[in-house]
N, C-alpha and C positions, 0 to 999 in steps of 0.2 A: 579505508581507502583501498581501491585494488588498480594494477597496474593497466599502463594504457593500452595491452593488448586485451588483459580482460575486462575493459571499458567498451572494445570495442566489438566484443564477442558479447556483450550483454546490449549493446544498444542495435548490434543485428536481430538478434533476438527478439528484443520486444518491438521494433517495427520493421520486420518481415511483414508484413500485410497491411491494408489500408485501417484494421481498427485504430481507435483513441486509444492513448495509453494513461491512464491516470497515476498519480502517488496519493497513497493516504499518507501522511506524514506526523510525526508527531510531536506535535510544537515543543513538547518537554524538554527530548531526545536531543533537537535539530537546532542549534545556536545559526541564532538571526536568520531562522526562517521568515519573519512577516519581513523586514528588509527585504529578504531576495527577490520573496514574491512583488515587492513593490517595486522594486530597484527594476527588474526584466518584464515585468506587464504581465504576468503568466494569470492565465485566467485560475481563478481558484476561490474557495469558500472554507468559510469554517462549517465542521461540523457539528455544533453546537447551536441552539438558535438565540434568537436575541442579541443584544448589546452586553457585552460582556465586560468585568474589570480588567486593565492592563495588565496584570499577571495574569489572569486567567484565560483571556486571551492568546498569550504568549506559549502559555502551554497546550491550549487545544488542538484535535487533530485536524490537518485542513486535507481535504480534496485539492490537488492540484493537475491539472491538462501538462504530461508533457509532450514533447515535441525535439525531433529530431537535429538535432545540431545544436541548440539552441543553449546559451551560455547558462541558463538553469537546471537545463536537462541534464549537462553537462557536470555544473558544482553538484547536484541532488545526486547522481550514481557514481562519480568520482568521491568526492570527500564522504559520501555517505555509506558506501557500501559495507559491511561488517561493524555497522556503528549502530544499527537497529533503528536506523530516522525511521523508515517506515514499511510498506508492501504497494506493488502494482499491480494493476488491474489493465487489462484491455476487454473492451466493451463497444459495442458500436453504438451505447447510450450516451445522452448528452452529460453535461454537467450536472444540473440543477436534478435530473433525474436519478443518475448515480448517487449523489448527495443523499437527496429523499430518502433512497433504498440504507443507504450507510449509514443515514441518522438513526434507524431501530436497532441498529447493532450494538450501540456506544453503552447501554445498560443491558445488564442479565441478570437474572432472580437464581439468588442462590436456593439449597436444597430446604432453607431454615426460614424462607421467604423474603430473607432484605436484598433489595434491589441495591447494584455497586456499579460503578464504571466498569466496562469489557475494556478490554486495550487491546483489541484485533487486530491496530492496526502494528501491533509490535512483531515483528518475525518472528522473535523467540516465545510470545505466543500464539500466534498462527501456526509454527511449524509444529505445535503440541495439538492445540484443538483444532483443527482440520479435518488429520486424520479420522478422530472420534466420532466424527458426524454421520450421523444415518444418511440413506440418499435423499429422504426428505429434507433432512438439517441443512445438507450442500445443496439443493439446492435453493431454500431458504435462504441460506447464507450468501450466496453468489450472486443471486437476485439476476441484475442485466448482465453480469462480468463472466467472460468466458475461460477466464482463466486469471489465477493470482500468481505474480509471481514476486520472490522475497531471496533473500539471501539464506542460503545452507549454512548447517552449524560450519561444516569445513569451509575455509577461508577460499574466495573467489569462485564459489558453486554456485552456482545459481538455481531456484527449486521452484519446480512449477507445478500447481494445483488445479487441477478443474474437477468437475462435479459429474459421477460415474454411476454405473449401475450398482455399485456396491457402499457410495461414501464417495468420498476423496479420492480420486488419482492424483497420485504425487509421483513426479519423476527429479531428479535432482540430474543437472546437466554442467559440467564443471565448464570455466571460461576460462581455463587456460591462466598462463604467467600467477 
């Protein structure tokens, strides 16, 4: 949780500009995420395809649109902040498009050849493999999204990534209280 001035130093932030703001979230992490989503109408997808079992459902990562004021936008970066529910993206790509791009990301082939779930959309590993990335890797990895942004290991910082002539620019920009 972080407090409501740096609620509101983080929701300046990510809509300063007319982009979409999406959440990758991860059902694991985020108690009664599929409720909220259904409860407030927020458009959103899982990232996994198919019909899926009720646990496994409950834990996959979804794609959600957020939006300004908005009583989801609001439980998602209030209660969820420094809990690792997920990372934002702003994009002037749709849904269904960012989705697409998100979906190649969820497996990686390890060095021994067996393919495993990536969990990207976890901050604390975002804030690790980001960095690592060639400027090809970023910008593979960022695909339509102009920038990711995730909570810093220090409490209430907020830390933003985009895709550079050398890898990853990461700047870390604290929100106050």
């Amino acid at each position: 949780m972080i407090t409501e001035q740096a609620l509101r130093a983080l929701a300046g932030t990510l809509f300063a500009d007319r982009l979409t703001v999406y959440a990758v979230i991860d059902g694991a992490g985020c108690p009664a995420l599929l409720p909220m989503l259904d409860r407030h109408g927020v458009p959103s997808i899982c990232l996994y395809r198919g019909e899926l079992e009720p646990e496994l459902a409950e834990a996959a990562p979804y794609l959600a649109e957020l939006v300004p004021e908005s009583p989801f936008t609001r439980w998602f970066l209030g209660e969820g902040w420094d809990r690792h529910w997920g990372i934002l993206l702003k994009t002037d790509a749709g849904l269904t498009e960012v989705r697409s791009h998100l979906r190649h990301l969820t497996m990686a082939r390890l060095p021994d050849g067996r393919v495993v779930y990536f969990r990207f959309y976890d901050p604390r590993v975002a804030r690790v493999f980001l960095p690592t990335c060639t400027p090809e890797q970023a910008i593979h990895f960022f695909g339509p999204a102009s920038a990711i942004f995730m909570e810093g290991e220090r409490p209430a910082t907020l830390l933003r990534m985009e895709p550079g002539p050398d890898g990853v620019l990461a700047a870390p920009m604290p929100l106050g209280g």
